[in-house]
C-alpha positions in Angstrom: 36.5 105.4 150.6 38.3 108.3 152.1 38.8 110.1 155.2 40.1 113.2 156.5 40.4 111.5 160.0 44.1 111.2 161.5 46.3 108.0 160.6 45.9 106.1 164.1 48.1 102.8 165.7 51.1 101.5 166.4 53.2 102.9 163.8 51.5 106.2 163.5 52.0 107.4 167.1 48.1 107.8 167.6 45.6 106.8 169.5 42.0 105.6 168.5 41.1 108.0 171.4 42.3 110.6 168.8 39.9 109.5 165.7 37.0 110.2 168.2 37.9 113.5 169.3 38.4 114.5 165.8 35.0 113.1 165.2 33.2 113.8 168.2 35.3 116.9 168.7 34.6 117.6 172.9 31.4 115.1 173.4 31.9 113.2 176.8 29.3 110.2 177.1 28.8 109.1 180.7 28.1 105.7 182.6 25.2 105.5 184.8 27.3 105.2 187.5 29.4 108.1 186.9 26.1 110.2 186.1 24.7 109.2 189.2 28.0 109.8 191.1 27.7 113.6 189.4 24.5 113.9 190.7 24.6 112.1 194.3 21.6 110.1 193.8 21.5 105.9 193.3 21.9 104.3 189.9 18.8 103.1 190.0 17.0 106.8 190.2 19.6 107.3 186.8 17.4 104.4 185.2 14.2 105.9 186.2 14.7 109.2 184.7 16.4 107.7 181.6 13.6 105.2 181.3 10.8 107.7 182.0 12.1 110.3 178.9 13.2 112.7 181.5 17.1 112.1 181.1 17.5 111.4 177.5 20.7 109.0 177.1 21.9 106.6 174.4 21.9 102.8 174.1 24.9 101.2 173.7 24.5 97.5 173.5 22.8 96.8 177.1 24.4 99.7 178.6 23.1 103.8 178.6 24.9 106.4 177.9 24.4 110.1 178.8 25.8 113.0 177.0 27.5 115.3 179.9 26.0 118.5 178.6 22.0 116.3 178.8 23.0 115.6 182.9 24.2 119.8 183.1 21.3 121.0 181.3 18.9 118.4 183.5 20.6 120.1 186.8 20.0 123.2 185.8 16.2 123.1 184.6 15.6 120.8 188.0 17.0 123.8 189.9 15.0 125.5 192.1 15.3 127.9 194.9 13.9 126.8 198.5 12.9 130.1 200.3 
């Protein structure tokens, strides 16, 4: 089976790092933690929102996972101005 992906390791100067940015080209996955850091609120209201639908996010063994664009676009729908 064949790739197009860049030769990665040791001897090739690579990095797997590399093969997923080929693949994935920008796509940034985020921890619960680090989406909770983003948006100054506890991990557990990150587990709420992923478990109630409104933060889609991926599973990854037992861990989630949230695409960084998913947490911008969620910010800016939940916008709203106080006046």
């Amino acid at each position: 089976m064949a790739t197009d992906l860049p030769p990665t390791g040791p001897n090739t100067g690579g990095s797997d790092n590399t093969v997923t940015q080929s693949v994935f080209g920008s796509t940034q996955f985020l921890t619960v933690a680090e989406v909770a850091s983003l948006m100054r609120v506890s991990k557990m209201t990150v587990y709420r929102l992923v478990h109630s639908g409104e933060l889609p996010a991926v599973r990854v063994g037992r861990s989630f996972r949230v695409h960084a664009k998913t947490v911008h676009d969620y910010l800016q729908t939940s916008y709203f101005d106080v006046s």
